[in-house]
C-alpha positions in Angstrom: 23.1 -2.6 4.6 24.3 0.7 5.4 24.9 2.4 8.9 23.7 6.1 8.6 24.6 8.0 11.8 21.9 10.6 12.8 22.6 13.0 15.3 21.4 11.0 18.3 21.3 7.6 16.6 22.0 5.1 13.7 19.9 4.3 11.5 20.3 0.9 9.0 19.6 1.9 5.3 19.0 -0.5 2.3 19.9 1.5 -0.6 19.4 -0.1 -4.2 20.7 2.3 -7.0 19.4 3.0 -10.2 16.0 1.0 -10.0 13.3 4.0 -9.8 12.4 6.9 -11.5 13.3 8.9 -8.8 14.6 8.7 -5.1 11.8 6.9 -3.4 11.9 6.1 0.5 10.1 3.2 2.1 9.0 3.4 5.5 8.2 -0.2 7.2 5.5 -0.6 9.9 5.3 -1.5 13.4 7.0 -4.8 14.5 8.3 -5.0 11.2 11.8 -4.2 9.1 12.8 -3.5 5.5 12.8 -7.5 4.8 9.2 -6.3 4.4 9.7 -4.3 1.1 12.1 -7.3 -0.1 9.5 -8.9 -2.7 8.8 -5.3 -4.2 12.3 -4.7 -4.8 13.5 -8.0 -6.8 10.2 -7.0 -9.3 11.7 -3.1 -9.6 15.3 -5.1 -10.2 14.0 -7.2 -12.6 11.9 -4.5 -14.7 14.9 -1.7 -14.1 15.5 0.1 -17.4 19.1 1.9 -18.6 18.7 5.4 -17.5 16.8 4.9 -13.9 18.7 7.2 -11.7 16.5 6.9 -8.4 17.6 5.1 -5.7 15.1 2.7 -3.3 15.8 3.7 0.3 14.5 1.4 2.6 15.3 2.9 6.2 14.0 1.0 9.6 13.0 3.7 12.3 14.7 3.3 15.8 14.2 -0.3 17.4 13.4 -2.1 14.2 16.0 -3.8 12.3 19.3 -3.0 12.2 18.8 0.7 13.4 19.2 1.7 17.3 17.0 1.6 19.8 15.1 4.3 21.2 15.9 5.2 24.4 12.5 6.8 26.0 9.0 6.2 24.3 8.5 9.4 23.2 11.0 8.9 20.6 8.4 6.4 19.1 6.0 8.9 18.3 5.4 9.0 14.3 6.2 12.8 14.6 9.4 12.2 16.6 10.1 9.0 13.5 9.3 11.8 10.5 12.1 13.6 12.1 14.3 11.1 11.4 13.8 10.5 8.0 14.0 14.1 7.4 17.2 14.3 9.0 18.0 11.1 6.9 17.3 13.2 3.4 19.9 15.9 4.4 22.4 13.1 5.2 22.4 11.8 2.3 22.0 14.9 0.3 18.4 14.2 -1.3 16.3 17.4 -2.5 13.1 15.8 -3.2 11.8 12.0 -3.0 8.6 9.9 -2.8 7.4 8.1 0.0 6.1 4.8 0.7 4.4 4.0 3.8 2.6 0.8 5.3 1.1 0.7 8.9 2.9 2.9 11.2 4.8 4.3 8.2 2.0 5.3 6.6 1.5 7.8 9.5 4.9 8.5 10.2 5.2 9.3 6.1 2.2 12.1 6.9 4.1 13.7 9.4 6.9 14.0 7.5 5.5 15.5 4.6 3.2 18.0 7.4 6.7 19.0 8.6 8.8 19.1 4.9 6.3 19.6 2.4 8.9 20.7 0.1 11.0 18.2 0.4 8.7 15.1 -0.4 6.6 15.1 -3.5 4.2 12.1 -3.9 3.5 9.6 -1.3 1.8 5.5 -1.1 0.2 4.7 2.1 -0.3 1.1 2.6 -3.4 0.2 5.0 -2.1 3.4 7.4 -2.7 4.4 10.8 -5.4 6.4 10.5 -5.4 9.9 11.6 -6.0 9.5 15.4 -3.5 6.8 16.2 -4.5 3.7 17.2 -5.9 2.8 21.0 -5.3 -0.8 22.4 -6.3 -2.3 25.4 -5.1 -4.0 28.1 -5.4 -7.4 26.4 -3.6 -6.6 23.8 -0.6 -5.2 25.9 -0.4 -8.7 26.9 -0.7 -9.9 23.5 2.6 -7.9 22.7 4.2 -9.2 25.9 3.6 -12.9 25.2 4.7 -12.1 21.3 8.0 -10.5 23.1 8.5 -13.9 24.6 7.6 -16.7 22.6 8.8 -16.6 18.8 5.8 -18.8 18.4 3.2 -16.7 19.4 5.3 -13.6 17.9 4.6 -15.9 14.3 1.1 -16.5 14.8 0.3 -13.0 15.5 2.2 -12.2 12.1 0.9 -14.5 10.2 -2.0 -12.8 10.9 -1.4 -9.6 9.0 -0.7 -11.2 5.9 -3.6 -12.7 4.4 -3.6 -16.1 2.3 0.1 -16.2 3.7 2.6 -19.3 3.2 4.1 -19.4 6.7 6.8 -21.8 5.4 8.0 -18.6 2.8 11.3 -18.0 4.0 10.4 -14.1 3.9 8.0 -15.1 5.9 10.2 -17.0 8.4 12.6 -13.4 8.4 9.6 -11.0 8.8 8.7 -13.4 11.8 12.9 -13.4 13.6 13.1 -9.2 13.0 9.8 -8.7 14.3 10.6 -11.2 17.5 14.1 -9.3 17.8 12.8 -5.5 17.9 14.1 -3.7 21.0 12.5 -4.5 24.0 11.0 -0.9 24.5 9.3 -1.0 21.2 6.7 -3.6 22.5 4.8 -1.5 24.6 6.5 1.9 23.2 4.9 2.0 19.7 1.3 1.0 21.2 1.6 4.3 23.8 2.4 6.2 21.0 0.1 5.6 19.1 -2.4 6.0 21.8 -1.4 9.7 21.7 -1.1 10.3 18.1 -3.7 12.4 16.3 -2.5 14.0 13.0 -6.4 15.4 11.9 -6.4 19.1 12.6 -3.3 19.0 10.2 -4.7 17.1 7.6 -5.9 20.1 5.2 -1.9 21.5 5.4 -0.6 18.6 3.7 -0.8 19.1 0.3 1.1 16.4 -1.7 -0.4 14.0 -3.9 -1.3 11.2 -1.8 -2.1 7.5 -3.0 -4.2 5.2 0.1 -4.3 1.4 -0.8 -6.4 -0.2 1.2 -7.2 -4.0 1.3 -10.6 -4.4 1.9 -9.8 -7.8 4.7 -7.5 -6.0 6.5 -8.1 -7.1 10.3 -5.5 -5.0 11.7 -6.8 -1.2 10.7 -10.3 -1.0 9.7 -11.0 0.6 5.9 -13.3 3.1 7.0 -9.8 4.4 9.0 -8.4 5.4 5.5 -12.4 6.8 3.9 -11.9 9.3 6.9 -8.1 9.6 6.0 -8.5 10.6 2.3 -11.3 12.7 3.1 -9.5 15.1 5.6 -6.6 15.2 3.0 -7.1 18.3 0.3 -5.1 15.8 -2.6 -5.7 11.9 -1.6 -7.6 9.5 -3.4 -8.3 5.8 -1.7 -7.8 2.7 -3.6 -9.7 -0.6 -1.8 -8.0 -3.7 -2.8 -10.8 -6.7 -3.1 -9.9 -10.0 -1.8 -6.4 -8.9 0.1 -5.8 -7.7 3.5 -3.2 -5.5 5.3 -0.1 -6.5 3.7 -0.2 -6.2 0.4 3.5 -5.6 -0.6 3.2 -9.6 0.8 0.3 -10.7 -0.2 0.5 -9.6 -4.2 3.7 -7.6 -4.7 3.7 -7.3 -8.4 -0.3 -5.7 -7.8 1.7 -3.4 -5.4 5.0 -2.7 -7.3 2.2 -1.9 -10.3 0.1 0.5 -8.3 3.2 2.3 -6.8 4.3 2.7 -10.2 1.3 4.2 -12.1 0.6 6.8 -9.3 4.4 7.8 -8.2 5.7 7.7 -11.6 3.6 7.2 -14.9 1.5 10.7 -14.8 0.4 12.5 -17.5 
């Protein structure tokens, strides 16, 4: 782990060398941390050839993790978050790098490349926000408080983005203590923003190649979310995973690590 200090905050960085083609950023999703990406990166360890020189940055945005916490909501907003990471690219000197999103970083990855189109070339959205945020109701408020405050609940509730999931799987077990130990404004804070968000009227300037996978059981964001998502973007193309649900750089990493791969890196 790596403390990078941003101009208002720090932000915790996982940085493995030499395992990609190129620099590649990873971008974790609500209630979650780069333990997430964990899986994916001992499969890109193992098949790492001489020569790699791109780096896997995994980065938690503010609250998650080992990063700090926000200090108002309205630095929870995914456009607020894409500043971040953009800010995070100058830090540490990068010119141009992939993106990898899932959930909430699948949104916060759009506004980023909206905002440095330039700087990002192709981008993986896992199961993303869609293009208007997300709206929850009261109920589910109180869902997030009671997760807040009983690591039990918090578990179940998690369990339930990962289908077909081993609950005993130490990842597992670690996904389940960061997301129980996010700060306390996050809870409610990443819901309201969301509730605001709406990225469509900017949809046609983002230009990158863009890669939507999709599991076809996800019960968190409906697929239909990312059919209206890659038909608002001018260069998307949506992949529906049979037979797997939200989390599928969980569920089946190696199916993820090999999807990532063909569409960031193997092209013609």
């Amino acid at each position: 782990m790596a403390r990078v200090e941003l101009k208002d905050h720090g932000m915790n960085v996982d940085v493995t060398p030499a395992v990609l083609p190129m620099d590649t950023i990873f971008l974790h999703g609500n209630l979650a941390s780069n333990t997430w990406w964990r899986p994916s990166l001992e499969l890109w360890k193992t098949q790492a050839k001489p020569g790699l020189e791109g780096r896997m940055i995994a980065a938690e945005w503010r609250g998650c993790g080992g990063s700090d916490a926000p200090k108002a909501d309205a630095e929870l907003h995914p456009s607020f978050l894409a500043d971040d990471y953009i800010a995070l690219c100058e830090k540490m000197g990068i010119k141009k790098a992939c993106l990898v999103g899932h959930s909430t970083g699948g949104i916060i990855a759009l506004y980023a490349m909206l905002k440095a189109p330039s700087l990002f070339d192709r981008a993986v959205l896992l199961d993303p926000v869609g293009a208007t945020g997300a709206q929850f109701g009261p109920e589910m408020y109180e869902a997030f408080t009671q997760m807040s405050n009983d690591r039990a609940v918090c578990e179940a509730v998690m369990n339930g983005t990962i289908h077909g999931n081993d609950v005993q799987n130490p990842v597992f077990q670690k996904i389940v203590d960061d997301a129980f130990g996010i700060a306390k404004i996050n809870w409610h804070g990443v819901p309201k923003a969301l509730h605001v968000t709406n990225i469509t009227a900017d949809l046609p300037a983002i230009r990158n190649s863009i890669l939507i996978v999709h599991g076809e059981l996800d019960p968190i964001i409906p697929v239909d979310s990312s059919k209206i998502l890659a038909a608002g973007l001018p260069n998307a193309k949506l992949d529906i995973v049979k037979d797997h649900g939200h989390s599928l750089n969980i569920e089946d990493p190696a199916l993820f690590v090999k999807k990532v791969n063909e569409f960031l890196f193997q092209r013609p």
